[in-house]
C-alpha positions in Angstrom: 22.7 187.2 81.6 24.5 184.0 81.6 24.4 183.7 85.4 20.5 184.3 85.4 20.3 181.5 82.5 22.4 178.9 85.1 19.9 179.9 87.7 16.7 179.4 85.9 18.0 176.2 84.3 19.1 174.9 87.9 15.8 175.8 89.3 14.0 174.0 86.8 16.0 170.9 87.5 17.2 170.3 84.2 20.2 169.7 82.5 21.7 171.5 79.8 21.2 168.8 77.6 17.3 168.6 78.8 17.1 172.2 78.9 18.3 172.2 75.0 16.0 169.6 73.8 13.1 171.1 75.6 13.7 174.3 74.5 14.4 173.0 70.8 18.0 174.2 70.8 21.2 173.0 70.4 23.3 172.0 74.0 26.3 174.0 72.6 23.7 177.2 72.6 22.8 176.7 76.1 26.7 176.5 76.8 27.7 179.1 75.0 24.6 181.9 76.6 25.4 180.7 80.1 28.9 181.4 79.9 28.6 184.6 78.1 30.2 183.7 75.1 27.1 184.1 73.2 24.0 186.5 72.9 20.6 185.0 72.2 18.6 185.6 69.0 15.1 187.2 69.8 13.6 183.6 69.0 15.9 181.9 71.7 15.3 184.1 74.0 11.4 183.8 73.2 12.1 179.6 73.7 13.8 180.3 76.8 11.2 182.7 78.4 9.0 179.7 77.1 10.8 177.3 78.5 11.1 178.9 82.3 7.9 180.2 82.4 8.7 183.3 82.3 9.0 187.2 80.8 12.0 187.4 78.1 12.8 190.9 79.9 13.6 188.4 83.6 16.5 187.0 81.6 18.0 189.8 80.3 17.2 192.7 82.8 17.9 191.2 85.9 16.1 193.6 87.9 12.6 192.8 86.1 10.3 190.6 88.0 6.9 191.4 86.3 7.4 195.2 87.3 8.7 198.3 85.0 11.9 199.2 85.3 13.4 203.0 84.6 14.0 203.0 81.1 12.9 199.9 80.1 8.6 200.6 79.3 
């Protein structure tokens, strides 16, 4: 997950600073999710999907792109 976070983050252009404060979050969380040294709380993960524009399930099920996925309804 913490390599899809890096990717999303990059493609948005931001920093993890900017990405943090956007996102209402400390930097140190953003850190500590993109290098795997941390699991998100359902609300970060809500302020990240918010954040990329996105579905929560396209950060942590990297094969979800706005489709089902086997076992994951």
């Amino acid at each position: 997950m913490g390599i899809r976070l890096v990717d999303l983050r990059t493609r948005a252009m931001l920093s993890r600073a900017k990405a943090a404060r956007r996102a209402g979050l400390n930097p140190s969380t953003i850190y500590l999710l993109e290098t795997g040294r941390s699991r998100p709380t359902a609300e970060t993960l809500l302020r990240l999907a918010d954040l990329y524009g996105g579905d929560p399930r396209a950060i942590i099920l990297p094969a979800y792109r706005g489709r089902k996925v086997a076992g994951h309804e």
